[in-house]
C-alpha positions in Angstrom: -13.6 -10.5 -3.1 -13.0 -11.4 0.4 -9.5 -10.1 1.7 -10.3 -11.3 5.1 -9.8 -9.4 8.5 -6.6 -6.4 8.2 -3.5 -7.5 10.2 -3.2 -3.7 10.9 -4.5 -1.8 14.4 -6.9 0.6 13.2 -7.7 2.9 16.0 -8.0 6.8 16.0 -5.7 7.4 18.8 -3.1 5.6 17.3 -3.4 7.4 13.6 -3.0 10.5 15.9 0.5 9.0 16.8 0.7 8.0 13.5 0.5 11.3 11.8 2.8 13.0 14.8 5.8 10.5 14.9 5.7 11.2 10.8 6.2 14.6 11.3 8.8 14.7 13.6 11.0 11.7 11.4 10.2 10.5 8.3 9.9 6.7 8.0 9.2 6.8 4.9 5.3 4.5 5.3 4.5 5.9 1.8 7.1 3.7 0.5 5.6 0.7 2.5 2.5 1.4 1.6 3.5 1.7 -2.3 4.8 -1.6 -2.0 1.8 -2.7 -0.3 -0.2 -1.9 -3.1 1.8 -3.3 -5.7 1.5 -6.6 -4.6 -2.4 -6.0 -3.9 -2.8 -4.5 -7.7 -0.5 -7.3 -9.1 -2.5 -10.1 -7.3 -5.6 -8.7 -9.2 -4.4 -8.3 -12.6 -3.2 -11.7 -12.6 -6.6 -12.4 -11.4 -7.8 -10.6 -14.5 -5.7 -12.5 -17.0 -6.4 -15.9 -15.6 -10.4 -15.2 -15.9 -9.5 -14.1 -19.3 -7.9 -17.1 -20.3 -10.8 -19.3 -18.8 -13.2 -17.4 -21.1 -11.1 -17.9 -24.2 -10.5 -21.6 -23.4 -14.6 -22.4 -22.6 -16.3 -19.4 -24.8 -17.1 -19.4 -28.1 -14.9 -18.1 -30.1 -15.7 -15.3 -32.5 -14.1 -14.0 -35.6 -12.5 -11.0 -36.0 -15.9 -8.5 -37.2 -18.0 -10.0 -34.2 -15.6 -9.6 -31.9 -15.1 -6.0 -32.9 -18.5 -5.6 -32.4 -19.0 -7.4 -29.5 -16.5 -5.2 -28.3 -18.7 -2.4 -29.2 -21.7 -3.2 -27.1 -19.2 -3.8 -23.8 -17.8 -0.6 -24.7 -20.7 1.3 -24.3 -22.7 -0.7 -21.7 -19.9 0.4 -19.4 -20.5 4.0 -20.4 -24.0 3.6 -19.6 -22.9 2.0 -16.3 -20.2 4.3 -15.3 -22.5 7.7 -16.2 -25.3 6.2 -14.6 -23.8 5.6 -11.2 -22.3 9.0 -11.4 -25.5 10.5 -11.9 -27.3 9.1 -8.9 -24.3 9.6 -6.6 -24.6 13.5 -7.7 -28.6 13.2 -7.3 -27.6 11.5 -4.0 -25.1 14.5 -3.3 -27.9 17.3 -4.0 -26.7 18.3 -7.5 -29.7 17.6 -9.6 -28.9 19.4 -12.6 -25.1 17.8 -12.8 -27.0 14.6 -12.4 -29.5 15.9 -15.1 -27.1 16.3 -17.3 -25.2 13.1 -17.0 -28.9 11.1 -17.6 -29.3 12.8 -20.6 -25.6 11.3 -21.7 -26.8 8.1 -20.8 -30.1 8.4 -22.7 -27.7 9.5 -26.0 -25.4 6.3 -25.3 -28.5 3.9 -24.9 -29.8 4.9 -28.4 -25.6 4.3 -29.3 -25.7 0.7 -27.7 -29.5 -0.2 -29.4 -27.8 0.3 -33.1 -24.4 -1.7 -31.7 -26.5 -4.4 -30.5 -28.8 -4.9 -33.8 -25.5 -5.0 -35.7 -23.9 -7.4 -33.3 -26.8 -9.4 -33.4 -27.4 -9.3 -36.8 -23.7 -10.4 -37.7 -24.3 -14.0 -36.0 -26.9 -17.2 -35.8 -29.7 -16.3 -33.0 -29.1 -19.4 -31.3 -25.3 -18.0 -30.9 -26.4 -14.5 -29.7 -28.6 -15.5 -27.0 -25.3 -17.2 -25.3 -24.1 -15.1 -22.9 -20.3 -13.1 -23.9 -18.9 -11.9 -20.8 -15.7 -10.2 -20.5 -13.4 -9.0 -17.4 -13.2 -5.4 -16.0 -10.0 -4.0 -16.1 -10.3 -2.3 -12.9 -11.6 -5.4 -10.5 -11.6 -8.6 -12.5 -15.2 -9.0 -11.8 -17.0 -10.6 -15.0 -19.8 -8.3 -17.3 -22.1 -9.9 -19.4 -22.6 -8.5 -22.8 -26.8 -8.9 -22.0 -25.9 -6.9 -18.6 -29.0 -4.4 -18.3 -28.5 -0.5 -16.9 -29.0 -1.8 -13.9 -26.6 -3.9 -13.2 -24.1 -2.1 -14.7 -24.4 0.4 -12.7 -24.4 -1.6 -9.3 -21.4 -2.3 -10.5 -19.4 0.8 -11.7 -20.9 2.2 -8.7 -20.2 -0.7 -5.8 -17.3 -0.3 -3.8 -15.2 -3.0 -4.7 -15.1 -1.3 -8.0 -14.7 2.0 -6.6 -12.2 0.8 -4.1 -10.4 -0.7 -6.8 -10.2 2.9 -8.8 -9.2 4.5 -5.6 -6.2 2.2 -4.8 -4.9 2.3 -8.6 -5.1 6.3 -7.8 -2.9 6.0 -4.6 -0.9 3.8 -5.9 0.0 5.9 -9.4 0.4 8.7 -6.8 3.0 7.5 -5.2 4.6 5.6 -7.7 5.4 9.2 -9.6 7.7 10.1 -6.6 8.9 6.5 -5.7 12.4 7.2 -7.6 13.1 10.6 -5.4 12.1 8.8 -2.1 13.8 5.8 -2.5 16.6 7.9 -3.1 16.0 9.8 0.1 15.7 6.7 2.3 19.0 5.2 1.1 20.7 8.9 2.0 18.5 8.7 5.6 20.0 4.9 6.0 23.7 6.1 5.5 23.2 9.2 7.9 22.0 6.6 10.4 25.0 4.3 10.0 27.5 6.8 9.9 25.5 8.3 13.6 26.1 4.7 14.4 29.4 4.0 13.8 30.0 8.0 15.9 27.9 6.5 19.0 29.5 3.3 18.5 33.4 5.3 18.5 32.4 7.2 21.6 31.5 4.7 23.5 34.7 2.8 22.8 36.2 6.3 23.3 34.5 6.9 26.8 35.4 3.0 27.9 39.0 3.0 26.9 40.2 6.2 27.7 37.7 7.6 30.4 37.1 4.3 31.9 40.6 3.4 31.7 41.1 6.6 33.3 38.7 6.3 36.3 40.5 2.7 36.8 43.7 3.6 36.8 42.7 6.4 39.8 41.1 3.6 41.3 44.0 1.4 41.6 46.6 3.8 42.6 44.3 4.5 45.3 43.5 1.1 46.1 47.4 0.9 46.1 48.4 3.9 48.1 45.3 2.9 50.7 47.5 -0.7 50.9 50.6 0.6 51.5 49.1 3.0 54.3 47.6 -0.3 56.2 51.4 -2.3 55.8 53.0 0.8 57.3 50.2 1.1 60.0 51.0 -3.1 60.9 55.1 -2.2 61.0 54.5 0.6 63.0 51.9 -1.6 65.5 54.9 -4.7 65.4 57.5 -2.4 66.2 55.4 -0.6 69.0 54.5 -4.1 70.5 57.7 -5.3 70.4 59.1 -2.6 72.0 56.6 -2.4 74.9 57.8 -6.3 75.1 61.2 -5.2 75.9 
C-alpha cells in the first residue's frame, strides 16, 4: 500500500514545540488525530469488503462443510504465522526461551493444520483443491492463500504494514474510549473562548466610546479654548494698531 509522501512537517525540533504548546493549552490534536484515523481505518475496511466481493464474484464457490473447513486451514495458518513471527522478533530481542516456547506452539498447530488440510482436501475433487482459496486479512486487506507456506505467513503477520495496521487500530480504539469526554471538553473550551471574545470585544468598544470619547472631548475643548485665545490675541493686536493709527 502506497500512501504517498505525509503532508505533515516531521522534524524533531518542531515535535519539541509540539509537545510544549500542548502543555501549556490544550488543542485538543488527539481529537484530530482520532478523526484522522477513522477515515484511514475506514478507507481500508472498505478496501477489505470490496476484495471480498471480487473473490466471491470470480472464486469458486464452496458449500457450506468446505467452506467450514476451508475456514479451518486459514484459521490456523494465521496462528502458525502470527506465533511464528513473534517467536523470531523475541529470538531477535534476546529472549530465546520466550521464543522457545512460542516454536513449540507453532510445532502443536502445524500437526493441527496437517489433519485440517487432509479433511479439507479430502472433502473436494483434487483438481478443485489444487485451485488456490485466498481470503482477506481483517487487519490490512492484504490477500492469504489457503496453500500459503510458514514462511510466508509469517512475512506477513510479521511485515509492517501488517503491524502498522495493528498499531493504528490500537491508537485509534485508544482514543476512541475517551472521544465522548473530550468532545465534550472542547465544546466547553470553545464557549469559554467566545464568551473571552465577546469580554475583549465589549472592552474595546468600552475603551473607544467612553475613554476615546473622553480623550476627544479634552481634545476639543482645548482645541477650542486654544482658538478663542488666538481671536482675543487678533482684537487685542486690531485695537492696538488702531489706536497707534490715531
Amino acid at each position: 500500500m502506497d500512501l504517498g509522501e505525509c503532508p505533515k512537517i516531521h522534524d524533531l525540533a518542531l515535535r519539541a514545540d509540539f509537545e510544549k504548546a500542548q502543555q501549556s493549552k490544550d488543542y485538543f490534536y488527539d481529537l484530530d488525530a482520532m478523526e484522522h484515523l477513522q477515515a484511514f481505518i475506514s478507507d481500508c475496511d472498505r478496501r477489505t469488503e470490496a476484495a471480498k466481493q471480487r473473490l466471491a464474484e470470480t472464486q469458486e464457490e464452496l458449500s457450506a462443510e468446505v467452506a467450514v473447513k476451508a475456514n479451518s486451514v486459514h484459521e490456523l495458518a494465521e496462528q502458525i504465522g502470527q506465533k511464528l513471527a513473534k517467536a523470531e522478533q523475541l529470538g531477535e530481542e534476546g529472549f530465546v526461551e520466550e521464543s522457545m516456547k512460542l516454536m513449540e506452539e507453532v510445532d502443536e498447530l502445524r500437526k493441527k493444520k496437517l489433519e485440517a488440510e487432509q479433511e479439507y482436501r479430502n472433502s473436494m475433487p483434487a483438481s478443485s483443491y489444487q485451485q488456490q482459496k485466498l481470503r482477506v486479512c481483517e487487519v490490512c486487506s492484504a490477500y492469504l492463500g489457503i496453500h500459503d507456506n510458514d514462511r510466508r505467513l509469517a512475512d506477513h503477520f510479521g511485515g509492517k504494514l501488517h503491524l502498522g495496521f495493528i498499531k493504528i487500530r490500537e491508537k485509534l480504539a485508544e482514543l476512541e474510549k475517551t472521544a465522548e469526554k473530550r468532545k465534550e471538553e472542547k465544546k466547553k473550551a470553545g464557549k469559554d473562548k467566545d464568551r473571552d471574545d465577546r469580554d475583549d470585544r465589549y472592552e474595546r468598544r468600552y475603551r473607544e466610546h467612553y475613554v476615546g470619547g473622553r480623550e476627544l472631548d479634552r481634545r476639543s475643548k482645548r482645541h477650542r479654548s486654544r482658538s478663542r485665545d488666538r481671536k482675543d490675541r487678533d482684537r487685542e493686536s486690531r485695537s492696538t494698531r488702531t489706536y497707534k493709527s490715531r
